[in-house]
C-alpha positions as CSV (number, residue, x, y, z in Angstrom):
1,X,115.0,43.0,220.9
2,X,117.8,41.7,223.6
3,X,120.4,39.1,221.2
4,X,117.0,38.2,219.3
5,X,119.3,36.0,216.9
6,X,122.0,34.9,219.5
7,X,121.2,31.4,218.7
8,X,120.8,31.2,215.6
9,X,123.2,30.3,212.5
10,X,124.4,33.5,210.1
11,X,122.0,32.7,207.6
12,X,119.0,32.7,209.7
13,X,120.3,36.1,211.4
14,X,120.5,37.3,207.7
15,X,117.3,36.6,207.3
16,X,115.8,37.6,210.5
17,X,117.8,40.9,209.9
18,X,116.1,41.6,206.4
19,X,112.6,41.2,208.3
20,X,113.5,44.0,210.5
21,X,114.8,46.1,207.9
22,X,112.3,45.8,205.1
23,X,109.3,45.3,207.5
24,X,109.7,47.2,210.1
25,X,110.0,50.3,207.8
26,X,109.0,53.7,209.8
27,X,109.1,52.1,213.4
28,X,111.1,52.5,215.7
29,X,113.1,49.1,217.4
30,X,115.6,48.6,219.6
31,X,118.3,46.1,219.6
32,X,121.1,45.0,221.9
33,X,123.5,43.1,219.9
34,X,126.9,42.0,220.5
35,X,127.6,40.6,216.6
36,X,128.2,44.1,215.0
37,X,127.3,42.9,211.6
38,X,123.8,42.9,213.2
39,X,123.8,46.8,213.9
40,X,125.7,47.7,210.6
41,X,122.8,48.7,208.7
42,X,120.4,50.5,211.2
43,X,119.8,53.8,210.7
44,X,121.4,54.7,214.1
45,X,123.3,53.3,216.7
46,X,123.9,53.9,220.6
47,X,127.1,52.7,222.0
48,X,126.7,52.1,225.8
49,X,129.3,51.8,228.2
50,X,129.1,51.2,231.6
51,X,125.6,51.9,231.4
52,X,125.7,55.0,229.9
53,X,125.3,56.4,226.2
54,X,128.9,57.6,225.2
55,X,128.8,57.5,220.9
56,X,124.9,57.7,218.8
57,X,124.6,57.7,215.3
58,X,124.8,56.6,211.6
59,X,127.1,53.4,212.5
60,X,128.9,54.5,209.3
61,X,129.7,57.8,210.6
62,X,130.5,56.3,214.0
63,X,133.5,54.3,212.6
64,X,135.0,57.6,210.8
65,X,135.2,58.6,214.0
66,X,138.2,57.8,216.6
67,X,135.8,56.7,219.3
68,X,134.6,53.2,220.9
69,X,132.3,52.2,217.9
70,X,135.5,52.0,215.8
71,X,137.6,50.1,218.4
72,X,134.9,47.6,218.9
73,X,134.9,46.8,215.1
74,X,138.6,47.1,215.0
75,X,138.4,44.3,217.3
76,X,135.7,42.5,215.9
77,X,136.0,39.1,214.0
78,X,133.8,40.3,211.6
79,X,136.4,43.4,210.9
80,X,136.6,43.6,207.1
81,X,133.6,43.0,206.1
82,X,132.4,45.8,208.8
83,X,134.9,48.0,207.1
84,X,134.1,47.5,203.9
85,X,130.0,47.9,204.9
86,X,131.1,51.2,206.3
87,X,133.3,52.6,203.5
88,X,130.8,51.9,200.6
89,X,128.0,53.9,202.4
């Protein structure tokens, strides 16, 4: 899905988000996103960068890490709550 919820308000996103999450179970989707609250809770994540994979992972063990995942959330408006997502798990 390529910004499946770009247009839409947070709480719609929410609940579009919960759809793929609880009934999408055991398949496999892919999703570009620029919000990062939208990739917070996938099992993995593949940060691109100039075309080319450079981090993949568990987005919470992508932020522990020094790399580009972190500085896009350190720069994200949605910074503490991303942080706090990715301290509890």
């Amino acid at each position: 899905m390529d910004e499946a919820t770009s247009a839409v308000d947070m709480e719609t996103d929410s609940a579009i988000q919960a759809v793929i999450r609880e009934g999408l179970l055991d398949t496999t989707v892919m999703v570009i996103a620029h919000r990062l609250a939208t990739v917070a809770h996938l099992d993995k994540v593949l940060v691109m960068d100039d075309g080319k994979g450079v981090e993949f992972g568990k987005p919470a063990e992508l932020y522990q890490q020094e790399g580009q995942f972190r500085a896009l959330v350190n720069r994200s408006i949605e910074e503490e709550e991303l942080v706090k997502a990715f301290t509890l798990q």
